[in-house]
C-alpha positions as CSV (number, residue, x, y, z in Angstrom):
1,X,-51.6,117.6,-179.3
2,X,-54.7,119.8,-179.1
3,X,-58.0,118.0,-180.6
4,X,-61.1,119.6,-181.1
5,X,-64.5,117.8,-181.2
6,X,-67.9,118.8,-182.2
7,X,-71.3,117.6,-181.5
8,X,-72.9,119.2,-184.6
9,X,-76.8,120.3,-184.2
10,X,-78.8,123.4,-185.6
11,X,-79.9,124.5,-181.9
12,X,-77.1,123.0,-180.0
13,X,-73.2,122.8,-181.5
14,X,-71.2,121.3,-178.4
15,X,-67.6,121.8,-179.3
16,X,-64.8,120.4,-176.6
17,X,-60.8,120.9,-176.8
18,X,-58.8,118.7,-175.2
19,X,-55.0,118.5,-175.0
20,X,-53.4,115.3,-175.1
21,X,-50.1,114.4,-173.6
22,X,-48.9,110.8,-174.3
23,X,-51.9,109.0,-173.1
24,X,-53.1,111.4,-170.5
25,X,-56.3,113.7,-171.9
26,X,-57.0,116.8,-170.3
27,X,-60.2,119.7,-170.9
28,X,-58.8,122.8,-172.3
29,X,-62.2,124.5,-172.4
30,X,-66.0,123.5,-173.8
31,X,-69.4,125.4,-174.8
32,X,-72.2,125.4,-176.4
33,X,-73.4,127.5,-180.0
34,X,-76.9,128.0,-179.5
35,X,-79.2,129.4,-182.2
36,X,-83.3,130.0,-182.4
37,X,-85.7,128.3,-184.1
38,X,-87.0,131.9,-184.9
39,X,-84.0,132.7,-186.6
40,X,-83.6,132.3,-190.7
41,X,-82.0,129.4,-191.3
42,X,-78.9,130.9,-192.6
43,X,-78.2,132.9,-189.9
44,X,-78.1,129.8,-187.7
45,X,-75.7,128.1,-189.7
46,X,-73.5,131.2,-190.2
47,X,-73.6,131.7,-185.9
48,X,-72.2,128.0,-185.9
49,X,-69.7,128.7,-188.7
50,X,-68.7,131.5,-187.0
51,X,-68.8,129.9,-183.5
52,X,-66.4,127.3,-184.7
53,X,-64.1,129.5,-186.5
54,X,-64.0,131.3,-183.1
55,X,-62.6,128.2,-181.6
56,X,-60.2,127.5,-183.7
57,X,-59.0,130.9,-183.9
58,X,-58.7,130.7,-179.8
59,X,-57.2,127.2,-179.3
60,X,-55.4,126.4,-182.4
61,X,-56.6,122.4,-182.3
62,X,-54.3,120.1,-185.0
63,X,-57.0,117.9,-185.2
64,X,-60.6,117.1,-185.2
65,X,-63.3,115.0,-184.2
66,X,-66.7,115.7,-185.5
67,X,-70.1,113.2,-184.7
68,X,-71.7,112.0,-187.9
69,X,-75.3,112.4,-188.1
70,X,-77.2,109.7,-186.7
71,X,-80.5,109.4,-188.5
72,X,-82.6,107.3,-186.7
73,X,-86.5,107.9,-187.4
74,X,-86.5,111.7,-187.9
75,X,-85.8,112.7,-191.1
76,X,-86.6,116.6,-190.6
77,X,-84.1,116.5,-187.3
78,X,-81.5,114.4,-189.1
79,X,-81.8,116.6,-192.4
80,X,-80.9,119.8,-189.6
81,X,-78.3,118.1,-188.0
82,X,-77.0,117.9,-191.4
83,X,-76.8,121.0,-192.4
84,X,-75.3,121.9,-188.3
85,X,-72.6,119.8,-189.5
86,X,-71.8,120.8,-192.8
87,X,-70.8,123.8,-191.5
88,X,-68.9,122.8,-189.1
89,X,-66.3,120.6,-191.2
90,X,-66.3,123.8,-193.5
91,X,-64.9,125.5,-190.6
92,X,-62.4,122.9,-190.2
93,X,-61.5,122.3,-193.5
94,X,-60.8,126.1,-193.9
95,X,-58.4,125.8,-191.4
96,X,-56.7,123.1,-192.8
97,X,-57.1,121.3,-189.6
98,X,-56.8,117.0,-190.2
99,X,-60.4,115.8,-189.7
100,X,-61.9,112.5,-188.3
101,X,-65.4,111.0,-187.9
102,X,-67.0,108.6,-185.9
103,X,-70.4,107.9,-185.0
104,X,-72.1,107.6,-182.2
105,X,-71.7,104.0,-181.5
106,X,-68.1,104.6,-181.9
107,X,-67.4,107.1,-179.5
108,X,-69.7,105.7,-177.0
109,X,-67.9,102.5,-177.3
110,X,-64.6,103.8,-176.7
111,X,-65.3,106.7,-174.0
112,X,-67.8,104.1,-171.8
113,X,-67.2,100.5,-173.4
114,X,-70.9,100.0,-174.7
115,X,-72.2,101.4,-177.3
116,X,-75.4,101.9,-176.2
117,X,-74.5,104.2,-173.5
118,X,-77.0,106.8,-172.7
119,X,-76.4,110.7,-171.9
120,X,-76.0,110.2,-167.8
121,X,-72.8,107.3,-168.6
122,X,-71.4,109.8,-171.2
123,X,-71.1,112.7,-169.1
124,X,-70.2,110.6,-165.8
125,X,-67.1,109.2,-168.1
126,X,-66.1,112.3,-169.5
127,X,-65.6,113.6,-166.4
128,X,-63.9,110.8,-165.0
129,X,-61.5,110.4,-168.4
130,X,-60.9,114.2,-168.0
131,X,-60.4,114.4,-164.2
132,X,-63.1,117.1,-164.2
133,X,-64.8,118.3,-160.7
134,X,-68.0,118.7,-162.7
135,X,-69.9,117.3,-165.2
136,X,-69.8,119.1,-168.4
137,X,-73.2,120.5,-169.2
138,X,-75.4,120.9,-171.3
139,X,-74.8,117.2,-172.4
140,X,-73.7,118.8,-176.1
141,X,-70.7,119.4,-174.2
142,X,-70.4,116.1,-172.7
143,X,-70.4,114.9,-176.5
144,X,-67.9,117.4,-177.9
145,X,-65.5,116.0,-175.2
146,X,-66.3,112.3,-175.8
147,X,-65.9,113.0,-179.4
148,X,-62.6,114.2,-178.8
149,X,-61.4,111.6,-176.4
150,X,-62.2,109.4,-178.8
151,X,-60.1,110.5,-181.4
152,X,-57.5,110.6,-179.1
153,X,-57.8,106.8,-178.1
154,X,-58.4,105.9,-181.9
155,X,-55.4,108.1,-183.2
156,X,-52.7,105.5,-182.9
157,X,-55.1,102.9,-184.8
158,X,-55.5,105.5,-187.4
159,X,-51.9,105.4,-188.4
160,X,-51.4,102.0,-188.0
161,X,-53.9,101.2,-190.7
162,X,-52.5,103.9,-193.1
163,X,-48.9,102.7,-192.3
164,X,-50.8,99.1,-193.3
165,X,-52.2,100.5,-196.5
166,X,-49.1,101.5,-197.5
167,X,-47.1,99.9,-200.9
168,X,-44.8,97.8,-199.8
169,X,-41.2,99.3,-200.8
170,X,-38.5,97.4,-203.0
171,X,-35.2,96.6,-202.0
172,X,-32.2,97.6,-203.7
């Protein structure tokens, strides 16, 4: 199973594809879309469009992890961070690729076991969860990659709640 995940931001898209094998996660490849705050706004969502497609185009993922926005006290950053996003699960969703999303509680909960983990813990346990000799930088990477694991850890709960959810069937 290849799974993409995004970290979705108008100056910084991380995006990280991992492959998973049973329960074993390994990096496939991570980077960073960068765009300018000199840049019409626009063209910097249309570079991260673009950027994504580009990804999927090269690695094929059959499923993806996106971050939700996290809106804390800036509304300007969050309403950017937004539109980084929006983009991003158009990308996806043009390529018919099954989507999930988690916050950022959620995925620092299941990739470092608190939720309040900060940026150092997230990349230390990325590499560690992805037997990397490095830590994946810049920490958008980090992100994409923890985004991803999580979906991998959280997969089999996924279909156990829609196997739950499920009508019960009659007997003959």
């Amino acid at each position: 199973m290849i799974i993409l995940g995004i970290d979705p931001g108008l100056a910084n898209t991380g995006w990280g594809v991992i492959e998973q094998t049973g329960s074993r996660s390994t990096c496939v490849a991570y980077g960073c879309i960068t765009t300018h705050a000199g840049e019409q706004l626009a063209q910097r969502l249309s570079a991260i469009h673009d950027g994504i497609v580009g990804v999927i185009e090269r690695y094929a993922p059959e499923e993806c992890a996106v971050e939700s926005v996290f809106f804390g006290t800036n509304a300007k950053s969050a309403f950017a961070t937004g539109q980084a996003r929006g983009v991003a699960l158009l990308a996806t969703a043009a390529s018919r690729i099954e989507l999930a999303e988690y916050s950022p509680v959620q995925i620092k909960s299941v990739v470092t076991g608190s939720g309040t983990a900060d940026k150092k813990q997230m990349q230390y346990m990325v590499r560690a969860l992805l037997d990397l000799d490095h830590e994946p930088k810049p920490d958008h990477c980090a992100d994409a990659l923890a985004a991803a694991i999580c979906h991998s850890a959280m997969r089999g709960h996924a279909a156990l709640e829609r196997e739950d959810r499920r009508p019960a069937r009659e007997s003959a």
